[in-house]
C-alpha positions in Angstrom: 0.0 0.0 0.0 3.0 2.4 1.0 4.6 1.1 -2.4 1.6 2.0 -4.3 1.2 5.7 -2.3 4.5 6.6 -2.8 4.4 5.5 -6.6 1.2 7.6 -7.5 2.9 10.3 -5.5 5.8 10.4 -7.8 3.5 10.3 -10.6 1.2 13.5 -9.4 4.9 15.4 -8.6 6.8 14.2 -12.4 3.1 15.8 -14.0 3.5 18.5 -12.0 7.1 19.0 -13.4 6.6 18.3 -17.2 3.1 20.6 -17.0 5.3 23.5 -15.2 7.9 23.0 -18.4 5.4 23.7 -20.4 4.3 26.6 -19.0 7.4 28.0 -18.9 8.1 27.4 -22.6 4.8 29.0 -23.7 6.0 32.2 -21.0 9.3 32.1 -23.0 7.9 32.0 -26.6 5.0 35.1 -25.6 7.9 36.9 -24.2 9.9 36.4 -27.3 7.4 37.4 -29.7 6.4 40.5 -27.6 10.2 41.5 -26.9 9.8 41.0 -31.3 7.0 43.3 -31.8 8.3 45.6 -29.5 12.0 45.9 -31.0 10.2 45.8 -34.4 8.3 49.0 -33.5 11.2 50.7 -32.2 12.9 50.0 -35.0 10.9 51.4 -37.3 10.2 54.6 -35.0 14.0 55.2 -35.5 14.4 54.2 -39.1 11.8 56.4 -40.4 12.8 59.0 -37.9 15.6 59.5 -39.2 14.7 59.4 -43.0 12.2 62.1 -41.9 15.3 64.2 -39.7 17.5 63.7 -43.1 14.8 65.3 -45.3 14.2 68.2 -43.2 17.9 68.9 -43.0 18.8 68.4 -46.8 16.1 70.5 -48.1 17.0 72.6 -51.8 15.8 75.9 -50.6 15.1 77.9 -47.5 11.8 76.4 -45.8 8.4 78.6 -44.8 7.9 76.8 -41.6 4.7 76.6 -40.4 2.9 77.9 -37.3 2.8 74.7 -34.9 -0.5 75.0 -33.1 -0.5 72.7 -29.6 -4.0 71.6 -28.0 -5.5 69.2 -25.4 -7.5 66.6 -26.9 -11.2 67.1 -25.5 -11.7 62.6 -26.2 -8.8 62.3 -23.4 -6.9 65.0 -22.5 -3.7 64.0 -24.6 -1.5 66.8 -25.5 -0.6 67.2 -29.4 -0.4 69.9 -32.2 -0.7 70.6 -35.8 1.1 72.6 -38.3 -0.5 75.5 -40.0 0.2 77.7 -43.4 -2.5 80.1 -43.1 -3.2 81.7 -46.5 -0.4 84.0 -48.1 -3.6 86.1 -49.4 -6.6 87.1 -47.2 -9.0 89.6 -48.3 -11.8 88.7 -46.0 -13.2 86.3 -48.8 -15.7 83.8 -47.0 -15.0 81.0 -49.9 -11.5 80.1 -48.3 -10.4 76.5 -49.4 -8.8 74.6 -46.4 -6.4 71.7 -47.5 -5.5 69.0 -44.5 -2.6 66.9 -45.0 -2.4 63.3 -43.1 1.6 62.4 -43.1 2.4 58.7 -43.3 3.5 55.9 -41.4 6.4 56.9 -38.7 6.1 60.7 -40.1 4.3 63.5 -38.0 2.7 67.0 -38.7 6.1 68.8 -40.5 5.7 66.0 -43.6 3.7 68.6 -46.6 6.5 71.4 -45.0 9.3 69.7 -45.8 8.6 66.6 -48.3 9.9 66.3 -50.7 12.6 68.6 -50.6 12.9 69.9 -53.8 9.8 71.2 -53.5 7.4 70.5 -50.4 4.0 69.8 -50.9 2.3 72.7 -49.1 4.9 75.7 -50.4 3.7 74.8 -54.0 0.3 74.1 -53.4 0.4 77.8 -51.8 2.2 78.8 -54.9 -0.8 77.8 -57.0 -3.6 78.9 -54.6 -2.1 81.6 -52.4 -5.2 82.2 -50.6 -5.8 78.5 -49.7 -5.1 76.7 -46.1 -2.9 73.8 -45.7 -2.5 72.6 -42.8 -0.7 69.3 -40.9 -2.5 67.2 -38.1 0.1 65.3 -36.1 -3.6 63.5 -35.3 -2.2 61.1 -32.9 0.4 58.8 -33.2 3.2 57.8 -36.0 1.2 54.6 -36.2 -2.4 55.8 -36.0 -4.2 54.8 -38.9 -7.6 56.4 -38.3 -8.3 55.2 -35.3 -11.4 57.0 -32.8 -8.2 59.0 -31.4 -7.0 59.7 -34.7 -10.3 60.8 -36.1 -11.7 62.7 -33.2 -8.4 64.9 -32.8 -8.7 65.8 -37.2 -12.1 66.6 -35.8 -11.3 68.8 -33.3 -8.2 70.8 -35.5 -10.8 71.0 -38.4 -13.1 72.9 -35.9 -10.5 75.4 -34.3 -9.4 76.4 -38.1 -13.1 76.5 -39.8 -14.1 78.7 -36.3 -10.2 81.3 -37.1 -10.7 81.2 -40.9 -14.5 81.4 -43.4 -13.7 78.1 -44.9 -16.0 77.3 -47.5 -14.1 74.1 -49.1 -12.3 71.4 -47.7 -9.9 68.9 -49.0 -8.2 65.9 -47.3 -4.7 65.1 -48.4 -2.8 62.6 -47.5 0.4 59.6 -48.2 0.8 55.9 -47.4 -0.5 55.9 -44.2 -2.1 58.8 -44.5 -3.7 58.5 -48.4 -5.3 55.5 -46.5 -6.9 57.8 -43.5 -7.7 60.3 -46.3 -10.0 57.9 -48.1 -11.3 56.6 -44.8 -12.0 60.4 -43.0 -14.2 61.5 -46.0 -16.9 59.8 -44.8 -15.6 59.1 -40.9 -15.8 62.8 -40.6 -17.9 64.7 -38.1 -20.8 65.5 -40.2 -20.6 69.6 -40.6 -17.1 68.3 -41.8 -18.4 66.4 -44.4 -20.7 68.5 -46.1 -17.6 70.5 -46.9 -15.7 68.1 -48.0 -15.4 68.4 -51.7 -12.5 65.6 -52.7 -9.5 63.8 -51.8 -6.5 63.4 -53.0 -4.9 60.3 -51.6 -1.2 59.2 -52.7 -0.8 55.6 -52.6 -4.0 54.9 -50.9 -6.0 51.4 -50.3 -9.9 51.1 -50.0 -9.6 47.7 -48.4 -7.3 47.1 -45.6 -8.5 43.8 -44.9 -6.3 42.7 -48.2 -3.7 45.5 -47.5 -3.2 43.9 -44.5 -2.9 40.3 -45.7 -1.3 41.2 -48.9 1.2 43.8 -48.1 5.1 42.6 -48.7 6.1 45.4 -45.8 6.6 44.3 -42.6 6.2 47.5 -41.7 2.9 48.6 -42.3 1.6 45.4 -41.2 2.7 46.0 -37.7 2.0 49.6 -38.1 -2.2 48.6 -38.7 -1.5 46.5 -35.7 -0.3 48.8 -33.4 -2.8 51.5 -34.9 -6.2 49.3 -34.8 -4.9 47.5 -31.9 -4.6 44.0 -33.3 -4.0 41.9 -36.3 -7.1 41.9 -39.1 -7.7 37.9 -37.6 -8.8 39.5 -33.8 -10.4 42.8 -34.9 -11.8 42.8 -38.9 -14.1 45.0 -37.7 -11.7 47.9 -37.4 -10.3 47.2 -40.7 -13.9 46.8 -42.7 -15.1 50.2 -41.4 -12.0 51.9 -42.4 -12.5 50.7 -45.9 -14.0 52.8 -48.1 -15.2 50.2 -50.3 -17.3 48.7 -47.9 -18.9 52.4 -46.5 -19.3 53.9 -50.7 -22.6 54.7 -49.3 -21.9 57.0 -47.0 -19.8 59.3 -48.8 -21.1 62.8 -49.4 -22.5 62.8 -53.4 -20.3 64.3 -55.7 -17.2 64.2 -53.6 -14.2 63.7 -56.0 -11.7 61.7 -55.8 -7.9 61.6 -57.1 -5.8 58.8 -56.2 -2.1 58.9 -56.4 -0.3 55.9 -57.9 3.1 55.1 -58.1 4.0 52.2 -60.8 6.7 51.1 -59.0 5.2 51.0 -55.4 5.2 47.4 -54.3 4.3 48.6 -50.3 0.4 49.4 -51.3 1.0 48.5 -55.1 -0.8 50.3 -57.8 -3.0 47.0 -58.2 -5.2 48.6 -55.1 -5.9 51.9 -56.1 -6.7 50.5 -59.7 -9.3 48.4 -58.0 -10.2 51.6 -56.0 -10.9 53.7 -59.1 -13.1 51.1 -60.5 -15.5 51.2 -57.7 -15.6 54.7 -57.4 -16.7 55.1 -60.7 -19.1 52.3 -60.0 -20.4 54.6 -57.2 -21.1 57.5 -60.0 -18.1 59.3 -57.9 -15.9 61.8 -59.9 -12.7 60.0 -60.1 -9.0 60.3 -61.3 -6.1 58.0 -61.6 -2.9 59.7 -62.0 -0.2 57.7 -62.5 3.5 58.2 -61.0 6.4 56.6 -62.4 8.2 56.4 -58.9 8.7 53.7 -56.1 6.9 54.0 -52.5 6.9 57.6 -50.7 6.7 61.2 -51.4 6.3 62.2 -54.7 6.9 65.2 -56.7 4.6 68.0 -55.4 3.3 68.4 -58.7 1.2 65.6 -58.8 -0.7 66.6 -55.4 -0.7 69.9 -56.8 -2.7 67.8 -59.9 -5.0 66.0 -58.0 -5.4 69.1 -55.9 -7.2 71.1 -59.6 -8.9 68.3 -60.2 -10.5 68.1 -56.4 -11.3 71.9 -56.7 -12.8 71.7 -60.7 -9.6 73.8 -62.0 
């Protein structure tokens, strides 16, 4: 009986042994892959830090830097700013055309002041409309991608300028990252927003981000739609469907225009999605133009936001 006891009691404590193994393993391997995500995420911070630290250092010509505006988030008290260039020409017209830029992934609220630097994106679309409003939500984080934070802070800038300037007009800008949120705010917008929203111009934009997200080459941005819509499209499709524009067509304001940014050479968010984009904005009788950019992934030449910018604003 003792022999038996003691047998079953070695049994219970080897069980014991092998099962607390395990658990440490699986401790180990969670660790790892967090310890991962986490170094990943650092590393990109820095990477595209310092792309974005080298391009505002190596610019061709003297920059117009922008007013930097700071304010306390009223969804949870976070502090953050945006960059301004309030018109160059100010009459006390009350048909003032504001143009906001989203930046892209890892970039913040300088990106249309200083990229790309042979020409920055808001100096020449002042150049062309001198009385027109550009400004540069930081809305967030480097790795937002429209989230509620993200939305509700573009919200709350959009407010504060249309409240300091007449604004008649509004356009929403934006790259990568940010050509993405473009397409996504034009209907995620606060609803006085909208109605003056009159087009988009998104460079390198995708109207589904559940395929973006599975068929994206770039580590990168996959991560970056993690960290943004706080988890992978398997845990939370929901924030990736309603962030598509494809699936809300519906509840874009009729007669918006559209003009997507392409670059042939992009393979990050290759051409093939805003190809498919086009096609069902024109399904959805929205005014819609493909321009074409023989250039890899990234800023490209102000001119061609400049382009989608006339045709936006019927020019």
């Amino acid at each position: 009986m003792r022999k038996r006891l003691l047998i079953s009691a070695l049994v219970i404590a080897l069980l014991v042994d092998i099962a607390g193994i395990v658990f440490f393993i699986l401790f180990l391997t969670q660790s790892g892959k967090l310890h991962k995500v986490q170094k990943e995420k650092q590393v990109m911070a820095d990477s595209l830090a310092s792309l974005r630290n080298h391009q505002a250092f190596t610019v061709d010509k003297p920059l117009e830097l922008p007013e930097r505006h700071t304010f306390i988030s009223k969804l949870d008290g976070v502090h953050d700013l945006y960059a301004l260039a309030p018109p160059m020409v100010f009459d006390g017209s009350k048909d003032l055309t504001l143009v906001i830029y989203l930046h892209g992934m890892g970039s913040n609220d300088l990106e249309p002041f200083v990229s790309p630097k042979q020409s920055p994106i808001a100096q020449n679309i002042q150049s062309h409309y001198p009385a027109a409003i550009v400004a540069s939500p930081n809305y967030r984080a480097t790795t937002s991608w429209a989230n509620k934070a993200a939305i509700t802070d573009i919200d709350q800038n959009i407010h504060e300028l249309m409240e300091r300037y007449p604004v008649s007009r509004v356009v929403i800008m934006g790259t990568s990252m940010g050509g993405c949120s473009a397409l996504a705010y034009s209907y995620l917008a606060a609803e006085d927003i909208k109605a003056k929203i009159v087009g988009v111009v998104a460079c390198e934009g995708a109207g589904d981000w559940l395929t973006l997200y599975h068929k994206t080459p770039s580590r990168l941005v996959k991560t970056g739609m993690i960290i943004g819509l706080g988890g992978p499209a398997e845990t939370v499709p929901n924030m990736y469907q309603e962030r598509s524009i494809i699936n809300n067509l519906e509840k874009i304001r009729a007669g918006t225009k559209f003009a997507l940014i392409s670059a042939n050479q992009d393979t990050v968010i290759p051409p093939a999605f805003q190809k498919a984009l086009e096609e069902k904005l024109k399904e959805a009788n929205l005014p819609t133009k493909l321009i074409e950019v023989p250039d890899k992934h990234g800023v490209p030449a102000s001119e061609f936001y400049v382009e989608g910018l006339n045709f936006v604003l019927g020019k």
